[in-house]
C-alpha positions as YAML, in Angstrom:
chain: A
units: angstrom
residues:
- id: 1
  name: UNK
  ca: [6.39, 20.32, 0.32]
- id: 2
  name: UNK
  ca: [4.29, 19.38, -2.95]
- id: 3
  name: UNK
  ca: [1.93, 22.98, -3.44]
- id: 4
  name: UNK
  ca: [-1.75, 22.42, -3.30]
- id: 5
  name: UNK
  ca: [-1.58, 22.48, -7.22]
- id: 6
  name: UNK
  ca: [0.61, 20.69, -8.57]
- id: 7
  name: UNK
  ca: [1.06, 19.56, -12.25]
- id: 8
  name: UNK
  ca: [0.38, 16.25, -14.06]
- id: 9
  name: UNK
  ca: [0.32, 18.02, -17.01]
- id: 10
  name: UNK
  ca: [2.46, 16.24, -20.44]
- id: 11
  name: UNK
  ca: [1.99, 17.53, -23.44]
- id: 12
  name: UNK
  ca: [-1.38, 16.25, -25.16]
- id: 13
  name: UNK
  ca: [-1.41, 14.01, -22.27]
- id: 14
  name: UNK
  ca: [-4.92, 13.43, -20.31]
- id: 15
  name: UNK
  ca: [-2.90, 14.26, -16.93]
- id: 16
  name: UNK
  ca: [-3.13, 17.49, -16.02]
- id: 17
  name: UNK
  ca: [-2.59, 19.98, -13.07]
- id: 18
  name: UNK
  ca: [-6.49, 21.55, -11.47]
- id: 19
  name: UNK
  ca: [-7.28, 24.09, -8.57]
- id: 20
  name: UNK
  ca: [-10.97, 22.76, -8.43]
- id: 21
  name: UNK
  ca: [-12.88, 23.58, -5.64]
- id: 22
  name: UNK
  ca: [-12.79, 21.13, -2.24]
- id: 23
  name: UNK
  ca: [-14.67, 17.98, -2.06]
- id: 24
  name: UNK
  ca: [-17.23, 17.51, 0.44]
- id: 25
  name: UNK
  ca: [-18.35, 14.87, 2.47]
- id: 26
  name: UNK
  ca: [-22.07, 13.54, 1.05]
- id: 27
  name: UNK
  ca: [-23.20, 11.97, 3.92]
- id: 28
  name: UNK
  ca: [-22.36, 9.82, 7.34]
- id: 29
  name: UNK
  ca: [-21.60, 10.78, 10.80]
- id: 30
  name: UNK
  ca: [-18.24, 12.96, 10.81]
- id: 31
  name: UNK
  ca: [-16.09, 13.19, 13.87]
- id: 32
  name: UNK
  ca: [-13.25, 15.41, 12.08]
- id: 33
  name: UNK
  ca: [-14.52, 17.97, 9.58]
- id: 34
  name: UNK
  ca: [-11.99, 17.35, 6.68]
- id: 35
  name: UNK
  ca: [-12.29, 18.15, 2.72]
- id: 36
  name: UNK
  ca: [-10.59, 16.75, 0.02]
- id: 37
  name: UNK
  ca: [-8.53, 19.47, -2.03]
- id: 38
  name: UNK
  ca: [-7.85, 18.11, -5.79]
- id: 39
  name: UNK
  ca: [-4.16, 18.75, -6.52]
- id: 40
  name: UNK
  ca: [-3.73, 17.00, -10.12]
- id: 41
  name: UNK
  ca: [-6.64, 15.17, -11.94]
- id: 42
  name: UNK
  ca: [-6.72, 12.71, -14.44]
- id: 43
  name: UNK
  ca: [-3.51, 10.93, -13.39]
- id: 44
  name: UNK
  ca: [-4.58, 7.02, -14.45]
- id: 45
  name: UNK
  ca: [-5.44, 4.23, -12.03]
- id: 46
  name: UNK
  ca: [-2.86, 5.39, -9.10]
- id: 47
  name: UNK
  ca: [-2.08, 3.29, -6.93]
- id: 48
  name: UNK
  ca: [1.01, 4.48, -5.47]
- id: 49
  name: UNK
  ca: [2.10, 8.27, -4.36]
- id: 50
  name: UNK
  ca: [5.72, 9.00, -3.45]
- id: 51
  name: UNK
  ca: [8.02, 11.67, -2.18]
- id: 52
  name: UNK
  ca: [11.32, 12.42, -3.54]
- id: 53
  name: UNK
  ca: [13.92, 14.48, -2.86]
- id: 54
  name: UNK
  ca: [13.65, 18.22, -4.22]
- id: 55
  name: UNK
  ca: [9.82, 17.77, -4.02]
- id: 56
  name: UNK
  ca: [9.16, 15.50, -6.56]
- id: 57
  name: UNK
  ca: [6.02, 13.31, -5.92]
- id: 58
  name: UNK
  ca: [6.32, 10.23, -7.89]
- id: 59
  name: UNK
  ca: [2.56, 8.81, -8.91]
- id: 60
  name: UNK
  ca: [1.66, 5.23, -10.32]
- id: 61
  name: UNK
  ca: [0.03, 4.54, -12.42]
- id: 62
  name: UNK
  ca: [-1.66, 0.59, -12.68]
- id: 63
  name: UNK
  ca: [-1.25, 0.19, -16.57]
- id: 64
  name: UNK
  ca: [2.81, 0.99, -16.37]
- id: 65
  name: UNK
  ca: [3.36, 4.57, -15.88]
- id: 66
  name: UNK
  ca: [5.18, 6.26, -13.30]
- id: 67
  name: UNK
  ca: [5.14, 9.77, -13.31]
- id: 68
  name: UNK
  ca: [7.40, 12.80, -12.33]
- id: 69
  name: UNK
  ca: [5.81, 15.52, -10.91]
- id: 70
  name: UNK
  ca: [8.18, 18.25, -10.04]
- id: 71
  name: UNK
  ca: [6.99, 20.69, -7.46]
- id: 72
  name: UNK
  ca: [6.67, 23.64, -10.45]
- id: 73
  name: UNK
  ca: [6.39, 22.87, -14.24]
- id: 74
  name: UNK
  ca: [4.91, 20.09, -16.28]
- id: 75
  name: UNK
  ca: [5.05, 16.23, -15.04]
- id: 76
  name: UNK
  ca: [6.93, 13.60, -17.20]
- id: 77
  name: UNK
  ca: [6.07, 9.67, -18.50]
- id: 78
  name: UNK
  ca: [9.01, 9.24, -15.95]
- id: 79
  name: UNK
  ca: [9.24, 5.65, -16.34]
- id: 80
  name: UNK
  ca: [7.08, 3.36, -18.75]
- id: 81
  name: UNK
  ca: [6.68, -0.39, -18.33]
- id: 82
  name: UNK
  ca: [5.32, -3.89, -19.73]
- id: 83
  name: UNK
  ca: [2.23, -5.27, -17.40]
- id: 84
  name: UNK
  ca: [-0.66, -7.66, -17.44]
- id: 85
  name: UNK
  ca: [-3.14, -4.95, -16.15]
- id: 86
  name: UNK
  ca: [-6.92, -5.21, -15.59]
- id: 87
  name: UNK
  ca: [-8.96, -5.88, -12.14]
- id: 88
  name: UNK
  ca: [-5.92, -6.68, -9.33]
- id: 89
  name: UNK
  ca: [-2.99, -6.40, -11.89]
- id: 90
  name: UNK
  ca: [-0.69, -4.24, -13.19]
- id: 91
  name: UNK
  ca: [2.17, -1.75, -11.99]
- id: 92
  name: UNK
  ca: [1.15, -1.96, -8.59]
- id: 93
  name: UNK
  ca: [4.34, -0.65, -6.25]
- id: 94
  name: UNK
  ca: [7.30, 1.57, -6.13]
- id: 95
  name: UNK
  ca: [9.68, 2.26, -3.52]
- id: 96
  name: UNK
  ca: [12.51, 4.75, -3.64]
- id: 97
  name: UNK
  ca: [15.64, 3.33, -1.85]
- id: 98
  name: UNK
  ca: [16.60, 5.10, 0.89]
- id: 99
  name: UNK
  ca: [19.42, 6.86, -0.30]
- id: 100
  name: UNK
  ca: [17.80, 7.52, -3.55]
- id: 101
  name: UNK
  ca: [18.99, 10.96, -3.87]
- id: 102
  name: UNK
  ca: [22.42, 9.49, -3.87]
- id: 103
  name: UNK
  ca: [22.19, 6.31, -5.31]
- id: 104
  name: UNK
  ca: [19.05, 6.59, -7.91]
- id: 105
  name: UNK
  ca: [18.17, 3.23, -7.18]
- id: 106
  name: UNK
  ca: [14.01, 2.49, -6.92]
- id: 107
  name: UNK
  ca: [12.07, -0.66, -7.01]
- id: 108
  name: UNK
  ca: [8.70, -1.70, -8.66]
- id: 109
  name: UNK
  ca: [6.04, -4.36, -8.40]
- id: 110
  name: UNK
  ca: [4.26, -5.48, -11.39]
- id: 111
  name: UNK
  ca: [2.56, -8.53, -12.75]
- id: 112
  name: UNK
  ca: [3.07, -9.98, -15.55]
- id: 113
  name: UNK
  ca: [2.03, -12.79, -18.91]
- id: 114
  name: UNK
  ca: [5.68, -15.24, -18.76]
- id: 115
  name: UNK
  ca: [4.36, -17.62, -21.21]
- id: 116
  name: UNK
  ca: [1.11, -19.69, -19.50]
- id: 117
  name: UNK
  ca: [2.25, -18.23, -16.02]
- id: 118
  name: UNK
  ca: [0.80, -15.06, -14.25]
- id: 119
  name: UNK
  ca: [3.98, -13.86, -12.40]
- id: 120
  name: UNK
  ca: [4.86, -10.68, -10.18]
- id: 121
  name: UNK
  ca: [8.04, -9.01, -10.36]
- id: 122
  name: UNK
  ca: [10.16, -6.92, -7.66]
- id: 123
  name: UNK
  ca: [12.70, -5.25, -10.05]
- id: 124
  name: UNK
  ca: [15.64, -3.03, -9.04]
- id: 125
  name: UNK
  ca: [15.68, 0.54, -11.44]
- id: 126
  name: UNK
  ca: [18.46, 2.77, -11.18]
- id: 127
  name: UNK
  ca: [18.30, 6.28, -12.53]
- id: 128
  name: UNK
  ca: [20.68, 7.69, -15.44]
- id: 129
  name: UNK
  ca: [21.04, 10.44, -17.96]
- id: 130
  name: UNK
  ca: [18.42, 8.66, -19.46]
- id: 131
  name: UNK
  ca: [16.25, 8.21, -16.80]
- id: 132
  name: UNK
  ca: [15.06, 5.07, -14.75]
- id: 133
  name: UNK
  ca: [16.84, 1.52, -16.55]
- id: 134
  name: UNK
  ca: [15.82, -1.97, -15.33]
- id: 135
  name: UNK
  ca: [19.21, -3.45, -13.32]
- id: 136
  name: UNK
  ca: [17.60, -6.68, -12.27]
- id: 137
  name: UNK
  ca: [14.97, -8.68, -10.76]
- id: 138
  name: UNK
  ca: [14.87, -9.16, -7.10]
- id: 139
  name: UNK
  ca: [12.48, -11.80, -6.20]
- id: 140
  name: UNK
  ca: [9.49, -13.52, -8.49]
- id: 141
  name: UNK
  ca: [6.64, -15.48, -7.57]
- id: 142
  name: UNK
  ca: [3.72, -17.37, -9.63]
- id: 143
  name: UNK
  ca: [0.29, -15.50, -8.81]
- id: 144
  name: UNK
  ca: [-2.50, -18.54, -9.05]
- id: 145
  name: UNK
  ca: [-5.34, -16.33, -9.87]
- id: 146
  name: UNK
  ca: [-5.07, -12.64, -11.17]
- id: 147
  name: UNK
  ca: [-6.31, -11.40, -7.72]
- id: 148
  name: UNK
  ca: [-4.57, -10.73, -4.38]
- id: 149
  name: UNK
  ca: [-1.94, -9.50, -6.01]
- id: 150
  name: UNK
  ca: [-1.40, -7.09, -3.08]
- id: 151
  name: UNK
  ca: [1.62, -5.39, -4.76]
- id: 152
  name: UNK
  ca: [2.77, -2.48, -2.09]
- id: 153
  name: UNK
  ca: [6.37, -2.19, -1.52]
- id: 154
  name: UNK
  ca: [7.48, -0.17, 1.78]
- id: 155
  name: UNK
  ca: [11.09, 0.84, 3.13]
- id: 156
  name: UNK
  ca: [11.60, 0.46, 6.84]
- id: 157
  name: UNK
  ca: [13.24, 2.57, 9.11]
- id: 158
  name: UNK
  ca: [15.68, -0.05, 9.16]
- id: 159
  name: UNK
  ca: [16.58, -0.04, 5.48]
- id: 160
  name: UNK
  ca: [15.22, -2.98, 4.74]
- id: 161
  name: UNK
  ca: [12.63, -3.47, 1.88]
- id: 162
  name: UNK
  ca: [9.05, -5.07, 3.23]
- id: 163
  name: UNK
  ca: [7.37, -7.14, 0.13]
- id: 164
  name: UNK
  ca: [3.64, -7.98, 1.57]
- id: 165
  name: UNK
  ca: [2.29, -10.91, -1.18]
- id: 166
  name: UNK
  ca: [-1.57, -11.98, -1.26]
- id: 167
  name: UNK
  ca: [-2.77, -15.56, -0.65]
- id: 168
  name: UNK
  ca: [-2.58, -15.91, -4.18]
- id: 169
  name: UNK
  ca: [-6.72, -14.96, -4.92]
- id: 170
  name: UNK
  ca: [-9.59, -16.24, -5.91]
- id: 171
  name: UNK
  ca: [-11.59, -16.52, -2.46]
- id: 172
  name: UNK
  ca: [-11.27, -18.46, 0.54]
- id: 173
  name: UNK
  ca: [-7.43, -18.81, 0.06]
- id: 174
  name: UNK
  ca: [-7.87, -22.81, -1.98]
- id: 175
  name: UNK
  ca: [-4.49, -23.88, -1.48]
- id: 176
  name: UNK
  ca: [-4.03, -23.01, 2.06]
- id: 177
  name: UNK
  ca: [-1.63, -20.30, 1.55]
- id: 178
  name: UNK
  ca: [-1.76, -17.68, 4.09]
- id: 179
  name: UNK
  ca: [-0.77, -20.41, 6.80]
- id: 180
  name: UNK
  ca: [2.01, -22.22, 4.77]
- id: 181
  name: UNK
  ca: [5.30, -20.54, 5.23]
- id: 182
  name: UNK
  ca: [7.04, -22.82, 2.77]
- id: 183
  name: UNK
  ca: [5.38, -19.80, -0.02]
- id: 184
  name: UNK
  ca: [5.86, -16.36, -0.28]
- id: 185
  name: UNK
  ca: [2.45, -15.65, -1.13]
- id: 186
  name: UNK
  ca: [0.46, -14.95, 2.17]
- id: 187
  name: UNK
  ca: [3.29, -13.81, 3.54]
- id: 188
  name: UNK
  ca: [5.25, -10.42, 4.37]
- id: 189
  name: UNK
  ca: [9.31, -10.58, 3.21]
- id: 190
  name: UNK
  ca: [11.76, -9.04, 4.68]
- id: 191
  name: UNK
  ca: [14.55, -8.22, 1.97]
- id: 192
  name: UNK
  ca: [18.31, -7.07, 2.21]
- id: 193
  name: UNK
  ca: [18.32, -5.34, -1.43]
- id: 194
  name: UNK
  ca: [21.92, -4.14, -1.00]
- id: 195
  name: UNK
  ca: [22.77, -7.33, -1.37]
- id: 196
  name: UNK
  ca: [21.96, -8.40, -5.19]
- id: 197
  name: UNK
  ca: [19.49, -10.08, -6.03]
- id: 198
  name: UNK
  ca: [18.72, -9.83, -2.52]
- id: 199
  name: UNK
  ca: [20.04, -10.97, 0.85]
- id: 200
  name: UNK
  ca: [18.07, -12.79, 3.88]
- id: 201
  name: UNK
  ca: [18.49, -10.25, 6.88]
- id: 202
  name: UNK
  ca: [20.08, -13.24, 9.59]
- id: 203
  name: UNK
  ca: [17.56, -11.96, 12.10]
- id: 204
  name: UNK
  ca: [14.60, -12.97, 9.85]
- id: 205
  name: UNK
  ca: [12.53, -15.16, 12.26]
- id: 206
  name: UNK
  ca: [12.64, -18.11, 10.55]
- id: 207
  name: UNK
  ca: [16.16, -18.23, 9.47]
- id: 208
  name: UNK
  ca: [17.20, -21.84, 9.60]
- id: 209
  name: UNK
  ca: [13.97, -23.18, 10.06]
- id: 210
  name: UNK
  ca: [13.34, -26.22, 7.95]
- id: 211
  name: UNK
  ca: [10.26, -26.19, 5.26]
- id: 212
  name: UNK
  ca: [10.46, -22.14, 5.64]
- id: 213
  name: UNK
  ca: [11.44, -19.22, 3.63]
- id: 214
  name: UNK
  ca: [13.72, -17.29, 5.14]
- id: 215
  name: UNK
  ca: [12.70, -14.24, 3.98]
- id: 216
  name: UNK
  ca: [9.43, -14.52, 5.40]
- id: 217
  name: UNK
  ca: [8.87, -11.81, 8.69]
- id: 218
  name: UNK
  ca: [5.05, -12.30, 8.93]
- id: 219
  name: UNK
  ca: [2.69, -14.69, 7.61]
- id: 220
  name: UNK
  ca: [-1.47, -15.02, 7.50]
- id: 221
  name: UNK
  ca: [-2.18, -12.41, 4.76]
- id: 222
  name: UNK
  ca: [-5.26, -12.54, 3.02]
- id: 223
  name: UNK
  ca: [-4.45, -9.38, 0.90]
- id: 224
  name: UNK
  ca: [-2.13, -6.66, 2.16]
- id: 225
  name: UNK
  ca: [-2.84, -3.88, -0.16]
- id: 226
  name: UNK
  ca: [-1.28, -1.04, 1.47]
- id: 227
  name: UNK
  ca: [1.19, -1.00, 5.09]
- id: 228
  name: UNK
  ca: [3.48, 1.95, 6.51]
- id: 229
  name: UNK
  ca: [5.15, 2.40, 9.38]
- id: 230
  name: UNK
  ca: [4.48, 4.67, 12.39]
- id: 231
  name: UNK
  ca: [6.58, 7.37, 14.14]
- id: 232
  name: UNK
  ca: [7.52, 4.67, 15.90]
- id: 233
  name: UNK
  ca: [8.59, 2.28, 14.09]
- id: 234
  name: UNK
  ca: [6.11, -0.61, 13.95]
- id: 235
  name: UNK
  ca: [4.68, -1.43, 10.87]
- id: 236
  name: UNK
  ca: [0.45, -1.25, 10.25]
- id: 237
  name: UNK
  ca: [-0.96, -3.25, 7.63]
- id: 238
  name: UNK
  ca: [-4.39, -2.89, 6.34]
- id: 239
  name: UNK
  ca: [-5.63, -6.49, 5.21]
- id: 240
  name: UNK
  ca: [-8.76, -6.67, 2.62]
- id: 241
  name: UNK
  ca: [-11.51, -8.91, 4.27]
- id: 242
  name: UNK
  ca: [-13.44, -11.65, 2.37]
- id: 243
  name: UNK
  ca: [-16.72, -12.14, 3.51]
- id: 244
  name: UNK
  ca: [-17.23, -10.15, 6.26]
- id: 245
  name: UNK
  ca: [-14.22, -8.07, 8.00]
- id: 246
  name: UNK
  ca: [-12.10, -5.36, 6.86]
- id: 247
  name: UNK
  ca: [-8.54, -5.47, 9.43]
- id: 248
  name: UNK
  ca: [-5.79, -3.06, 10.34]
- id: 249
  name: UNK
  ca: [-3.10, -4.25, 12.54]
- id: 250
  name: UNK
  ca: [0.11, -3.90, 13.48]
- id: 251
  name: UNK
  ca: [2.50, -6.86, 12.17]
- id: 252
  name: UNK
  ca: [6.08, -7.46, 14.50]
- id: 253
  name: UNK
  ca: [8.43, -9.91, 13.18]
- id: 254
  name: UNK
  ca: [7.21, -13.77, 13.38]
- id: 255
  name: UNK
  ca: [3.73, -12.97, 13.61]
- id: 256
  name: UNK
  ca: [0.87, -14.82, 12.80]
- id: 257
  name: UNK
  ca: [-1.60, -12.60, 11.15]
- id: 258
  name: UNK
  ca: [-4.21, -15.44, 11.12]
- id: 259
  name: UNK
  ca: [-5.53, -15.25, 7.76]
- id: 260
  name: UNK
  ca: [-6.93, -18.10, 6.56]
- id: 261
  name: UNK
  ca: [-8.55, -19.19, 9.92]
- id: 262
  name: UNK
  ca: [-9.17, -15.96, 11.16]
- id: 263
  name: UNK
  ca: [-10.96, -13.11, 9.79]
- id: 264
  name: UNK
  ca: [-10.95, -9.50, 11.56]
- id: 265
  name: UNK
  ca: [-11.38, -10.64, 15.03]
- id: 266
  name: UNK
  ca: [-13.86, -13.55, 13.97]
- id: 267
  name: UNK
  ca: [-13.03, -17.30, 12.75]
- id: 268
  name: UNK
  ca: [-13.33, -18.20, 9.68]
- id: 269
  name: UNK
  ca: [-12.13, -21.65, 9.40]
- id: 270
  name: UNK
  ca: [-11.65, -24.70, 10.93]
- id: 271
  name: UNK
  ca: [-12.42, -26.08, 14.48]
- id: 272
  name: UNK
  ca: [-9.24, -24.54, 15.85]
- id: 273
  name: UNK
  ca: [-10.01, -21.41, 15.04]
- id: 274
  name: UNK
  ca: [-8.24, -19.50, 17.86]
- id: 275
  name: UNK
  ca: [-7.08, -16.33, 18.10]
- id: 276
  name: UNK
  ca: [-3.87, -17.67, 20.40]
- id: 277
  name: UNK
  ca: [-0.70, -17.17, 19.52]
- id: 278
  name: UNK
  ca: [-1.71, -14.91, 16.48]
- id: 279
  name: UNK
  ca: [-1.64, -11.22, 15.91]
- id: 280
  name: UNK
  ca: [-5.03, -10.24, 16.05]
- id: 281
  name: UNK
  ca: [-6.39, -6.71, 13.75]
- id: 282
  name: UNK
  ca: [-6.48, -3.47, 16.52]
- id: 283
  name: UNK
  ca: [-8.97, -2.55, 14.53]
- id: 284
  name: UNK
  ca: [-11.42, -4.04, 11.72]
- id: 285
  name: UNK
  ca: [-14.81, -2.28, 10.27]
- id: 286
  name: UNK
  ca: [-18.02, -4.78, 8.99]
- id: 287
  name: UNK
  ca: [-19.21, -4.68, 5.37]
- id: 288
  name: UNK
  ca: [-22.14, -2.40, 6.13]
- id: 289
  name: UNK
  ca: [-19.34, 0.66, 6.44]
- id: 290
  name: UNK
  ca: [-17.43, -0.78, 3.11]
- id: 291
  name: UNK
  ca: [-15.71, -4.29, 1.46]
- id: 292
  name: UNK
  ca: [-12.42, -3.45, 0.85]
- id: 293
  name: UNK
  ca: [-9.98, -1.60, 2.85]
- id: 294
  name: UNK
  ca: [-7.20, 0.37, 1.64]
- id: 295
  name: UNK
  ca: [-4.20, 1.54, 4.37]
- id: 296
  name: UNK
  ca: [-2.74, 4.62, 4.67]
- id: 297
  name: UNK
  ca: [-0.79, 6.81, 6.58]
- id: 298
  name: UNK
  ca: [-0.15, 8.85, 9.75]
- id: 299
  name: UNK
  ca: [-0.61, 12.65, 9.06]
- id: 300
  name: UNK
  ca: [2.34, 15.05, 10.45]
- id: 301
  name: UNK
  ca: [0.62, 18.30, 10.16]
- id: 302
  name: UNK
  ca: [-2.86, 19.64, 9.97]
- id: 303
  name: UNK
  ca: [-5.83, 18.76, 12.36]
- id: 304
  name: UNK
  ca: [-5.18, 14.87, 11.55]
- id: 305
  name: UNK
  ca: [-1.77, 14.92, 12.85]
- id: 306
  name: UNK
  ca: [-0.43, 11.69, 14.99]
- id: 307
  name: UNK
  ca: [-4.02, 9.93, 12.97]
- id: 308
  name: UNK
  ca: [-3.13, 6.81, 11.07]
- id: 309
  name: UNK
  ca: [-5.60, 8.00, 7.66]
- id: 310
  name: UNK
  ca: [-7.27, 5.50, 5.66]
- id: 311
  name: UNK
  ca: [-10.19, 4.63, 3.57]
- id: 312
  name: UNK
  ca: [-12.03, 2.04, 1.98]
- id: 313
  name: UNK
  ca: [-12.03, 1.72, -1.71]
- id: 314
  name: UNK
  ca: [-15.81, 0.49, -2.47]
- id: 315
  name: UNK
  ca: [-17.71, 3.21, -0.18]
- id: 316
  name: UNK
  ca: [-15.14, 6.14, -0.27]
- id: 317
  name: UNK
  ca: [-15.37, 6.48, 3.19]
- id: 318
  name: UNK
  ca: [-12.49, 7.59, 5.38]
- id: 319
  name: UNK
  ca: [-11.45, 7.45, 8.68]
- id: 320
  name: UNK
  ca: [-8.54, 8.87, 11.15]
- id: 321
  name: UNK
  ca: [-7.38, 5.85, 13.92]
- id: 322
  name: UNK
  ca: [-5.50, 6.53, 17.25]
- id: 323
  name: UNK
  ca: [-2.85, 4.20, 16.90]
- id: 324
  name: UNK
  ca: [-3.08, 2.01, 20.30]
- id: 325
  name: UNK
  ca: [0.24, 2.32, 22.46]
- id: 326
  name: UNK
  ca: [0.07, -1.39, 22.87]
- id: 327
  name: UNK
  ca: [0.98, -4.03, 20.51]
- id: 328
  name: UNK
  ca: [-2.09, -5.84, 21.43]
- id: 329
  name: UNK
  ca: [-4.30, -2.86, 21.98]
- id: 330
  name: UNK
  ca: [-7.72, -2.82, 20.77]
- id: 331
  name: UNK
  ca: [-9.92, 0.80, 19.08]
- id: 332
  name: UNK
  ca: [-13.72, 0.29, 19.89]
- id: 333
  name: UNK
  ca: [-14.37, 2.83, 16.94]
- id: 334
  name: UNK
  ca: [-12.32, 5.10, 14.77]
- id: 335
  name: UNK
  ca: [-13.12, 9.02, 13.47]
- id: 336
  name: UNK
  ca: [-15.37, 9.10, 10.31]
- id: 337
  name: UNK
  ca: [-13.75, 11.87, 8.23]
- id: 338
  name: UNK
  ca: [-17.06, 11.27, 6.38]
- id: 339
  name: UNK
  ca: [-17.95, 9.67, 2.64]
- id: 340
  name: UNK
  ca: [-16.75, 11.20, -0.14]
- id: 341
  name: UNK
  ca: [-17.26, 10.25, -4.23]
- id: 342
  name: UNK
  ca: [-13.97, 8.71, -4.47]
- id: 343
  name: UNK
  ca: [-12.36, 5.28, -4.26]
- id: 344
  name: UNK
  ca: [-9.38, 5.67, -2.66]
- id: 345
  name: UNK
  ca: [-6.62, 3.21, -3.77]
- id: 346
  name: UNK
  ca: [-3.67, 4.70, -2.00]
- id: 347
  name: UNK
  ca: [-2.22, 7.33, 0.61]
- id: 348
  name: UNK
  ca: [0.43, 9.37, 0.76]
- id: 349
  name: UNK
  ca: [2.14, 11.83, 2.79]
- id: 350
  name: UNK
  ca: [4.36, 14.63, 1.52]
- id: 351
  name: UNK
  ca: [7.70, 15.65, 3.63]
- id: 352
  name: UNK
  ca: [5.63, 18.64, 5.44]
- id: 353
  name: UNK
  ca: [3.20, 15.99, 6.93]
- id: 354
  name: UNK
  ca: [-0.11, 16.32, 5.05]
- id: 355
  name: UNK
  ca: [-1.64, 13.41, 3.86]
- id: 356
  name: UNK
  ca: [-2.64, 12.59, 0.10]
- id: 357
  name: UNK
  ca: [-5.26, 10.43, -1.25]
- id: 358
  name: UNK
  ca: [-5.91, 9.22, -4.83]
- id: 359
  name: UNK
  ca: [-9.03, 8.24, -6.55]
- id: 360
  name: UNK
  ca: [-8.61, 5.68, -8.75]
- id: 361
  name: UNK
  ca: [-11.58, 6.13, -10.65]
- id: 362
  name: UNK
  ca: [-10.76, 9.59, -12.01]
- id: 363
  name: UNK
  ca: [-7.28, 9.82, -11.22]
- id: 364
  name: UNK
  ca: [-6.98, 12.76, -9.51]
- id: 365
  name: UNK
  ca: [-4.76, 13.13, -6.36]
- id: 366
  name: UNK
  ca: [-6.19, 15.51, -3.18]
- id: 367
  name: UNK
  ca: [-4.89, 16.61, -0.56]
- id: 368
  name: UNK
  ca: [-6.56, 15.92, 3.15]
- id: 369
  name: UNK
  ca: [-7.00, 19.47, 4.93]
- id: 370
  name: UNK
  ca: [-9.31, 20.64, 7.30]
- id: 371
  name: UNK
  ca: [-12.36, 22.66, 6.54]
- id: 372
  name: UNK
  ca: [-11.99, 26.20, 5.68]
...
């Protein structure tokens, strides 16, 4: 496991390892007494935290850095890269492959200027005596706006590589994306990437289906920031609302998230504006508790453990859900872990179980522990 201090630190660099003092809640109900224990501080705009082997935790860094933070010494610029960054945009995902300790292959998510185009990239790295080199691109799309970029990328426990687009921004999805399955954008993929550029797993749903991608698994996504996947397999995908609900859920293969007719658990469109035959949120918080939801993780060890851990970027508040048993299950109310002075833009969770959470404003990286 990663130590509670751990280093960020690169010579005349602003990252830099800390053993500052616990964060506190500042105020709201709390139903778990946690703290927030600052590991490494001034990190960038992370949005991504990842476990290697040897303990390496691998941060990202929104404006094209990935860093190498070994579990003693000083972190490295691990891997640098070109982005169109500000608001949404940027270096927004990395995955390790599987058998990355073997194989050295990872894979990134950024957007970037192609001439008049706004474009994100899924690109294939492999690691050398040099370090990381790009090996090729693995699937491109043409991003309308520069929001709802979503960006996460997330192995399964079936080796497959889950790609989770946005509708494409700007607000109210215009073009009708998150229902059109002939896009990628609204959409979650489900990619074969030992199979170069990429192959179509033949038990995507919608393999052979006229008018559809077949890499789509899921459709209906307004803006899937972050997803995981649960001890058990199924895959839980925190959508950002737009006007009124912030949704987790989890999202099976073929589903319907609902997104652009539905919102949380509420319509939001049009006069058929049912909830049938879609994969409604277990769970989804108003906009007097926070406006933009980011997913997380379920804690191993600790006094969160078997709690899915999330947050929501524009309060700082955090919460720990029961995942339902049930597909279709419904929570009435999740555990406030409190509000803290943070805007949490990702999770992560280190090989011993304990959950991380990164503020993006500062960039420092804590770990979630119970109070001492």
């Amino acid at each position: 496991m990663i130590p509670l201090v751990a280093s960020c630190a690169l010579l005349a660099a602003p990252c830099q390892r800390t053993d500052g003092a616990p964060v506190e809640p500042v105020d709201g109900a709390v139903a778990l007494p946690v703290q927030l224990r600052p590991i490494a501080t001034g990190c960038g705009r992370v949005v991504d935290l990842d476990e290697g082997p040897a303990d390496v935790l691998f941060v990202t860094d929104q404006r094209g850095t990935v860093w190498r933070l070994p579990r003693e010494g000083s972190a490295e610029k691990w891997l640098e890269v070109e982005v169109s960054f500000g608001g949404e945009r940027g270096l927004l995902g990395l995955a390790l492959h599987p058998a990355f300790a073997d194989n050295g292959r990872l894979y990134t998510n950024r957007t970037l200027q192609d001439g008049d185009r706004l474009v994100s990239r899924v690109e294939e790295w492999r690691v050398g005596p040099a370090g990381p080199r790009l090996h090729h691109l693995v699937y491109e799309v043409v991003q309308p706006f520069g929001n709802h970029n979503a960006g996460h990328l997330e192995f399964g426990p079936d080796g497959m590589l889950y790609v989770g687009w946005g509708d494409g921004g700007k607000a109210g999805d215009p073009f009708g994306h998150g229902q059109n399955r002939s896009t990628a954008l609204g959409s979650m993929l489900r990619l074969d990437v030992d199979t170069q550029p990429f192959g179509v797993p033949p038990d995507n749903p919608f393999v052979g289906q006229e008018d559809v991608l077949p890499e789509i698994w899921a459709y209906g996504l307004r803006n899937p920031w972050r997803y995981t996947f649960d001890p058990q397999g199924r895959m839980v995908v925190a959508d950002v609302g737009q006007n009124a609900w912030e949704e987790v859920g989890f999202l099976t293969s073929g589903d319907d998230a609902g997104w652009s007719v539905r919102e949380g658990r509420s319509c939001f469109r049009g006069a058929a504006c049912t909830s049938e035959g879609r994969r409604e949120p277990f769970w989804s918080y108003g906009h007097d508790q926070g406006s933009s939801v980011t997913g997380g993780v379920v804690a191993g060890a600790g006094p969160l453990s078997g709690l899915y851990v999330l947050g929501d970027y524009v309060s700082g508040r955090l919460w720990a859900l029961p995942l339902p048993s049930a597909l279709d299950g419904v929570l009435d109310a999740g555990l406030p872990l409190g509000r803290f002075e943070v805007h949490p833009a990702t999770f992560g969770r280190l090989e011993s179980g304990h959950v991380l959470v990164a503020d993006h404003h500062s960039g420092t990286i804590y770990q979630v522990q119970g109070r001492q």
